[in-house]
MITIVEX-995470 format. One record per atom (N, C-alpha, C): chain; x, y, z. Coordinates in Angstrom, 1 decimal, padded with zeros to 4 digits, m for minus. Layout:
% MITIVEX-995470
{A,{X,Y,Z}},
...
This chain:
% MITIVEX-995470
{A,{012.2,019.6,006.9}},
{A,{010.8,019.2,006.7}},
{A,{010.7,017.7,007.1}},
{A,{011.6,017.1,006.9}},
{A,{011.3,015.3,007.1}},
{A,{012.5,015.0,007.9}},
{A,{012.6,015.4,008.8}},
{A,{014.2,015.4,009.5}},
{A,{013.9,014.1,010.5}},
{A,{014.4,012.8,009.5}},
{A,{013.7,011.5,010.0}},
{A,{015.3,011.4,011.6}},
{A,{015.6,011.7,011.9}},
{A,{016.4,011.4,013.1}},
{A,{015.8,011.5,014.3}},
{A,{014.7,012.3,014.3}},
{A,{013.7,012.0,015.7}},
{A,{012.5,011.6,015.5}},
{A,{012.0,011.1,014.2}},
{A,{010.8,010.4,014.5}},
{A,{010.7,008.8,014.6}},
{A,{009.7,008.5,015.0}},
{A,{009.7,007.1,015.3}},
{A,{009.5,006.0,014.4}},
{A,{010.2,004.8,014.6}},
{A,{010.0,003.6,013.6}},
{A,{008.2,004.2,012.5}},
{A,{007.3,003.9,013.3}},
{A,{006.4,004.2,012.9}},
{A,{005.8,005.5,012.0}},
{A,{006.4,006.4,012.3}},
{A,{005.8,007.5,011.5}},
{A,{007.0,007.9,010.4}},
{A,{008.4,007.1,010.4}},
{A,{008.9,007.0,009.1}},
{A,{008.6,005.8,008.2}},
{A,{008.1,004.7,009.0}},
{A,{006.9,004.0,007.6}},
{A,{005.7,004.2,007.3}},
{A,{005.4,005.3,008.0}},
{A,{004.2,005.9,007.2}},
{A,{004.3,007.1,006.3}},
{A,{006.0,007.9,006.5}},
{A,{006.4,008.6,005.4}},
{A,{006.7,007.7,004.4}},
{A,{007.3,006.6,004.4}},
{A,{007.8,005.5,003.0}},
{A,{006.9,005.1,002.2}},
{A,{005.7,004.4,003.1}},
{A,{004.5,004.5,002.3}},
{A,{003.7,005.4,001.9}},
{A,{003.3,006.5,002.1}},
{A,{002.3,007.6,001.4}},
{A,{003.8,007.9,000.6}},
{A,{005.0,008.2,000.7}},
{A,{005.7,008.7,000.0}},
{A,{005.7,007.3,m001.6}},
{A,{006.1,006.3,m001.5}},
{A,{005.9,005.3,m002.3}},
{A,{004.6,004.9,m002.8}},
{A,{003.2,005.4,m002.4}},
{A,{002.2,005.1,m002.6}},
{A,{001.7,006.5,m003.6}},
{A,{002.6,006.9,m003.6}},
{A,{002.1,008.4,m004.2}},
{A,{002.9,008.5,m005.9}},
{A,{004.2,007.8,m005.6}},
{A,{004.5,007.3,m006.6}},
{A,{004.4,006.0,m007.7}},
{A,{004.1,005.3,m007.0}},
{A,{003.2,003.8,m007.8}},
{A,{001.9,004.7,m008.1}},
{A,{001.0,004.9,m007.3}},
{A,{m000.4,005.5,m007.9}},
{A,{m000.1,006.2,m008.9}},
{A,{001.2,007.3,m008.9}},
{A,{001.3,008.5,m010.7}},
{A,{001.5,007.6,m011.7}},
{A,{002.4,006.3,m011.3}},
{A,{002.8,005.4,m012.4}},
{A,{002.0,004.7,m012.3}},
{A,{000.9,004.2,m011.8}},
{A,{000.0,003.2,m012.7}},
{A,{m001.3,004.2,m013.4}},
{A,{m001.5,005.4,m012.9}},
{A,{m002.3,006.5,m014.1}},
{A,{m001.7,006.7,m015.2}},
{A,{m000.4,007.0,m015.1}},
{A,{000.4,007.2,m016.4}},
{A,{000.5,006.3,m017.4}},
{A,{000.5,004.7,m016.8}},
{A,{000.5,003.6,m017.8}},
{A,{m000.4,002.8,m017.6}},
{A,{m001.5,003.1,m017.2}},
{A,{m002.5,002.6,m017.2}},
{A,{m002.9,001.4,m018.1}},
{A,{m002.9,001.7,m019.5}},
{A,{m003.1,001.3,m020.9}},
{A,{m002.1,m000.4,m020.9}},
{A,{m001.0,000.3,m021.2}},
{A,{000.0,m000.6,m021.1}},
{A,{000.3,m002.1,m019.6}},
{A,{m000.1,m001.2,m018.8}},
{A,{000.1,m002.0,m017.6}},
{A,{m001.1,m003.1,m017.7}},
{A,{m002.4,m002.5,m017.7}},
{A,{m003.4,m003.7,m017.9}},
{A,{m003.4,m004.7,m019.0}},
{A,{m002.9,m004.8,m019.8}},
{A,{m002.3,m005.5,m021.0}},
{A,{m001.4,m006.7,m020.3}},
{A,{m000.4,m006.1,m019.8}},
{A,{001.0,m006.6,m019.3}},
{A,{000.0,m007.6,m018.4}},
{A,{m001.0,m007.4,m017.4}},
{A,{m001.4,m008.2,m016.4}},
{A,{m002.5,m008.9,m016.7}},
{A,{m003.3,m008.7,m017.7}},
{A,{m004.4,m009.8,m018.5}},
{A,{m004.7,m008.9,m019.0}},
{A,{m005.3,m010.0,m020.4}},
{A,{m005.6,m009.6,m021.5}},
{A,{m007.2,m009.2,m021.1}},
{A,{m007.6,m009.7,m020.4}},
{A,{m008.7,m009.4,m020.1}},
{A,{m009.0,m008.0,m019.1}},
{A,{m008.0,m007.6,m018.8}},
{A,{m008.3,m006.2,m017.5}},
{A,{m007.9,m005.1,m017.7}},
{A,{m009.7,m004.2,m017.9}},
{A,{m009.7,m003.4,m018.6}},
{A,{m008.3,m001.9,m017.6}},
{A,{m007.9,m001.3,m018.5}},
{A,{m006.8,m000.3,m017.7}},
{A,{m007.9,001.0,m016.8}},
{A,{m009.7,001.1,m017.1}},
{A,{m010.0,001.7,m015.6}},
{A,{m009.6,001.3,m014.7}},
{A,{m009.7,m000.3,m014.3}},
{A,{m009.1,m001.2,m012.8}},
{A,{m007.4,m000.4,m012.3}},
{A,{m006.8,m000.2,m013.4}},
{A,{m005.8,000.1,m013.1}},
{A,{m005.7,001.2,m013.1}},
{A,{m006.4,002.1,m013.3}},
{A,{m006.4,003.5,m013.5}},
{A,{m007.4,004.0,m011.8}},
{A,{m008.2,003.0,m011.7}},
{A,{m009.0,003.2,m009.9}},
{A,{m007.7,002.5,m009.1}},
{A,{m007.5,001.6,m009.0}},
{A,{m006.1,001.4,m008.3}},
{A,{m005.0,002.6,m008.3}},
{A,{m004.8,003.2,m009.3}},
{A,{m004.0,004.8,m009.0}},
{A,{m004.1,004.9,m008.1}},
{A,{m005.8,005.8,m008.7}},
{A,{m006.5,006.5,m007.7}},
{A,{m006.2,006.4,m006.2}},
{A,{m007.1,005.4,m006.2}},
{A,{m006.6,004.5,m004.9}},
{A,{m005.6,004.9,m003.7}},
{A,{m004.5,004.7,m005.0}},
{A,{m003.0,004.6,m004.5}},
{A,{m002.6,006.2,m004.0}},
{A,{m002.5,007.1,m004.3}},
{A,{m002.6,008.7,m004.7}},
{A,{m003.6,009.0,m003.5}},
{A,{m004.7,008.3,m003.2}},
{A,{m005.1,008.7,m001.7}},
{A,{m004.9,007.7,m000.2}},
{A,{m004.0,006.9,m000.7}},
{A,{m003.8,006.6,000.9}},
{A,{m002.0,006.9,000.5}},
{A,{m001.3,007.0,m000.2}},
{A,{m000.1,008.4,m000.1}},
{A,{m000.6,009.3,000.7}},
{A,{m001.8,010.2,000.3}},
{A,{m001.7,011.1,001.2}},
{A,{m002.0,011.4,002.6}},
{A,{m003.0,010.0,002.8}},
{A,{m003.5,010.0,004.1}},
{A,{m002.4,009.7,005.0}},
{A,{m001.4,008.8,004.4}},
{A,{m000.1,008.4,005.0}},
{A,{000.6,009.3,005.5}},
{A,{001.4,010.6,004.4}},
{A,{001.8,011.5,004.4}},
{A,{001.2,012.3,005.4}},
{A,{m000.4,012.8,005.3}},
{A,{m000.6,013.9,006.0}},
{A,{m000.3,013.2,007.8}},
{A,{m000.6,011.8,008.5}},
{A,{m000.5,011.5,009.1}},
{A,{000.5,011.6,009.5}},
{A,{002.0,011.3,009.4}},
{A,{003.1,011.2,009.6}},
{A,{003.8,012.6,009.7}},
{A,{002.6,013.7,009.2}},
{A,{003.1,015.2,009.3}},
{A,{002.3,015.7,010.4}},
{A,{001.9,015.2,011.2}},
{A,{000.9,015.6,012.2}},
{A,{001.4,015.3,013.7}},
{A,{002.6,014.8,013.7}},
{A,{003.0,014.6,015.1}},
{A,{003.5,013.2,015.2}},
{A,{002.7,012.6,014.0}},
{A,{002.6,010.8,014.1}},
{A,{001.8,010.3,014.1}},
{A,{001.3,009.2,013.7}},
{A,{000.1,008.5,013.5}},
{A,{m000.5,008.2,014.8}},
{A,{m001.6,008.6,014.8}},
{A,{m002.7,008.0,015.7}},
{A,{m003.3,006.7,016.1}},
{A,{m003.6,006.6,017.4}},
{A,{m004.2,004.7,017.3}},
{A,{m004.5,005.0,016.2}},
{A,{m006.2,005.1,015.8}},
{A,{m007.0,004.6,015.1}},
{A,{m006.3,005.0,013.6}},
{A,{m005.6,006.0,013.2}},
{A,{m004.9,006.2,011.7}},
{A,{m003.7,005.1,011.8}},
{A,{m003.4,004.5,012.6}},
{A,{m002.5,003.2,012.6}},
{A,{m003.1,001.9,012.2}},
{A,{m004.5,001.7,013.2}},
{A,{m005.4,000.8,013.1}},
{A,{m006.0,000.5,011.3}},
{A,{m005.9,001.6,010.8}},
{A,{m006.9,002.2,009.6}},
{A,{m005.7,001.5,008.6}},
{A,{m004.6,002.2,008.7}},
{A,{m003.5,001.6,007.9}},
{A,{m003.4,m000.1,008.2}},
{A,{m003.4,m000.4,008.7}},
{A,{m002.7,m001.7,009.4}},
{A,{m003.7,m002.5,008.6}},
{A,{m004.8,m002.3,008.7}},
{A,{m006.2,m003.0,008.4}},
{A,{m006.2,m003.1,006.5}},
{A,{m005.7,m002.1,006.3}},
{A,{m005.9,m001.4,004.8}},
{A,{m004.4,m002.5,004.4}},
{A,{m003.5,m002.4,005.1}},
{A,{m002.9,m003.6,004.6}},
{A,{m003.0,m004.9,004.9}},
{A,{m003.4,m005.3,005.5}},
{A,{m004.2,m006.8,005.6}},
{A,{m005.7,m007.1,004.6}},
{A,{m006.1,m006.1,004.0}},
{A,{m006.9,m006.4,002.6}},
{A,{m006.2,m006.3,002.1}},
{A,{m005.5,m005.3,001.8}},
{A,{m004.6,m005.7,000.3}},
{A,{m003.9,m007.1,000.7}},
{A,{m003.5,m007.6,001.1}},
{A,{m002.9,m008.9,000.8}},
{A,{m004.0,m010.0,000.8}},
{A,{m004.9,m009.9,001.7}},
{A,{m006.2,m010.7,001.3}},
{A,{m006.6,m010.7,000.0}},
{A,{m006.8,m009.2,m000.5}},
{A,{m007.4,m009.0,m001.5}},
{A,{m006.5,m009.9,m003.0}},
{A,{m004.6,m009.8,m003.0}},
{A,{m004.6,m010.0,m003.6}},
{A,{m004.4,m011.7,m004.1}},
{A,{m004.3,m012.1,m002.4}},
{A,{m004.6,m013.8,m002.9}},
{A,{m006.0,m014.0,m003.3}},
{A,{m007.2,m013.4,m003.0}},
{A,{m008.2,m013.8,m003.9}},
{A,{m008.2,m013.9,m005.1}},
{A,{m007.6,m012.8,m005.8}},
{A,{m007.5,m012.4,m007.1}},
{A,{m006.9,m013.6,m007.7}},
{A,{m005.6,m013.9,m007.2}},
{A,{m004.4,m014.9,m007.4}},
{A,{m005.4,m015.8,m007.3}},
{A,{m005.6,m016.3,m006.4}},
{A,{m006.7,m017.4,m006.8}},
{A,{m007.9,m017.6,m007.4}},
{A,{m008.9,m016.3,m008.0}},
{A,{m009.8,m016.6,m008.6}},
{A,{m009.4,m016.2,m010.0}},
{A,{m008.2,m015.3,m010.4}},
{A,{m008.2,m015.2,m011.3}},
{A,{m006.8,m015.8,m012.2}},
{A,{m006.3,m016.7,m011.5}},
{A,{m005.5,m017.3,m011.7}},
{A,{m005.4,m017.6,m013.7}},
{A,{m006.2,m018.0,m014.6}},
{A,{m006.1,m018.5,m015.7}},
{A,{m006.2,m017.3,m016.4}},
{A,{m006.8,m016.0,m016.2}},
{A,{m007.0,m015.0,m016.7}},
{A,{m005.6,m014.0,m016.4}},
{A,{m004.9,m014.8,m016.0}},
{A,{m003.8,m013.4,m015.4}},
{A,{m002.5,m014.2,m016.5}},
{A,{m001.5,m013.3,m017.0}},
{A,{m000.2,m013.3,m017.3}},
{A,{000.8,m014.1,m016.3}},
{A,{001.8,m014.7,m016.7}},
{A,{002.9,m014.9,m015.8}},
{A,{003.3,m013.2,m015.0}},
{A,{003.6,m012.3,m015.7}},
{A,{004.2,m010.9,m015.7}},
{A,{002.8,m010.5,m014.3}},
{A,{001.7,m010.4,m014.6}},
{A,{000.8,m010.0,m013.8}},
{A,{000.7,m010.5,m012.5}},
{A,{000.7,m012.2,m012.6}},
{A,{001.1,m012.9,m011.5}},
{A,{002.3,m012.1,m010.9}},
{A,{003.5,m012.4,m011.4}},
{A,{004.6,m011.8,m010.6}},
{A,{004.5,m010.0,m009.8}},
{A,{003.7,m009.5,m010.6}},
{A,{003.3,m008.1,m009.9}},
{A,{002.7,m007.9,m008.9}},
{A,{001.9,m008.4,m009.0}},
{A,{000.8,m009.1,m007.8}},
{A,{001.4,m009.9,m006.3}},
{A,{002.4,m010.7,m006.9}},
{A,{003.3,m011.3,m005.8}},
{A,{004.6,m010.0,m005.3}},
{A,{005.1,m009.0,m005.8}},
{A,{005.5,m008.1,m005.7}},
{A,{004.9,m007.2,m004.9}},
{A,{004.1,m006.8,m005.3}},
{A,{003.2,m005.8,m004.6}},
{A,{002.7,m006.5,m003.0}},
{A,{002.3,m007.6,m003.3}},
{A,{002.4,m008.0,m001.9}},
{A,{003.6,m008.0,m000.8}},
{A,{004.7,m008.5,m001.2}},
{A,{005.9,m008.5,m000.6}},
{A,{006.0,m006.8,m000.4}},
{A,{005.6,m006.1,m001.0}},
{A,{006.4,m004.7,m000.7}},
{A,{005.3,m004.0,000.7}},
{A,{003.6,m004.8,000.4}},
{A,{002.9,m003.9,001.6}},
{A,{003.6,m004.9,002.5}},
{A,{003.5,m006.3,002.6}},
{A,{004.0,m007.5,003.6}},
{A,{005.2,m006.5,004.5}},
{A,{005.9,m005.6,003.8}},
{A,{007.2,m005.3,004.4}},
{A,{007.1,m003.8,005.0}},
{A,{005.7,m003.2,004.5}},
{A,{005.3,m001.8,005.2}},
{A,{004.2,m002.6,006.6}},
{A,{004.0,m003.7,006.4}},
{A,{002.5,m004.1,007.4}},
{A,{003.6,m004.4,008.8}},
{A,{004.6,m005.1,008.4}},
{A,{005.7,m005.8,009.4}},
{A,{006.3,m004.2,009.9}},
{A,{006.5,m003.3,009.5}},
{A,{006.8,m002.4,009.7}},
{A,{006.2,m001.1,010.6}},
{A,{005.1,m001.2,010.4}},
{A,{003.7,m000.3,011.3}},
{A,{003.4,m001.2,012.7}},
{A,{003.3,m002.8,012.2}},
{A,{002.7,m003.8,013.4}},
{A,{004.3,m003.6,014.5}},
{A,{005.5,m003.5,014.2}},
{A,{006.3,m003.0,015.2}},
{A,{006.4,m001.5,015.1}},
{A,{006.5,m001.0,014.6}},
{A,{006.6,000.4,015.5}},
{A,{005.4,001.1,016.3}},
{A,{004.0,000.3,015.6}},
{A,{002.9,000.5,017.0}},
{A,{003.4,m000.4,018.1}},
{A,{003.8,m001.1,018.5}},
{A,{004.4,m001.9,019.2}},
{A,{005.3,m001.2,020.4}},
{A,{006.4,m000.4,019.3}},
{A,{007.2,000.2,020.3}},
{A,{006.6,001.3,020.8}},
{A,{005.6,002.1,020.3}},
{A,{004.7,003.0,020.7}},
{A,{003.5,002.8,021.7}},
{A,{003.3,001.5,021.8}},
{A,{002.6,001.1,022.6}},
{A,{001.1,001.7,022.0}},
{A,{000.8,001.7,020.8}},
{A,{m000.7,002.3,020.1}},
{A,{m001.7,001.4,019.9}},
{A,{m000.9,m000.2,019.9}},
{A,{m002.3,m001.1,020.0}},
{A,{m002.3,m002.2,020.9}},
{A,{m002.6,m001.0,021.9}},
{A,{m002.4,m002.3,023.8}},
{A,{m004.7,m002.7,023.4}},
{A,{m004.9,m003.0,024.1}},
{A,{m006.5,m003.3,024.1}},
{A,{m006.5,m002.8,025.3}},
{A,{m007.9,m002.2,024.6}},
{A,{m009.1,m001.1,025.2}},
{A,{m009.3,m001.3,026.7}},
């Protein structure tokens, strides 16, 4: 089924991510409660319970993508982009919610970035070797 020896840079970081995205998403529904605690006292666990969510559907868009032959320009484009807000997204946060956040929350947040930082470096070369994002 995933007989990663002939597919390309690219469509086994899009298996790692929907596959890892599918599991952070079960584990932040599952600890929802606890987790928003851990990251401010102020942040209610729906935030973290739609972040699941979230997570649980670009798993699969990942997944289904990467079972389809290989990701597509524009499902590469979609991804690529999707991680370039999330790391936007989470220095705003870092920066606007800086006084409201935990040390532990901070550090998650810087975590979570490093780990898309290392799926984003990972799709921006293997579209590369694929040649998926030459201009139009």
């Amino acid at each position: 089924m995933f007989d990663l020896s002939t597919r390309s840079l690219l469509n086994k970081t899009f298996l790692a991510d929907g596959i890892f995205s599918l599991i952070a998403g079960s584990a932040l529904l599952a600890a929802a409660q606890p987790l928003a605690a851990v990251v401010s006292p102020a942040l209610s666990p729906a935030v973290i319970m739609a972040l699941g969510a979230g997570l649980l559907v670009w798993g699969a868009f990942h997944l289904a993508t990467a079972r389809k032959g290989g990701p597509s320009a524009l499902a590469t484009r979609i991804s690529i982009t999707g991680d370039i807000l999330w790391q936007v997204g989470s220095l705003a946060i870092l920066a606007s919610a800086y006084s409201a956040l935990t040390v532990a929350g901070m550090a998650l947040i810087v975590v979570a970035m490093v780990g898309v930082a290392d799926f984003l470096f990972f799709k921006m070369r293997g579209a590369s070797q694929a040649r998926l994002l030459q201009a139009a």
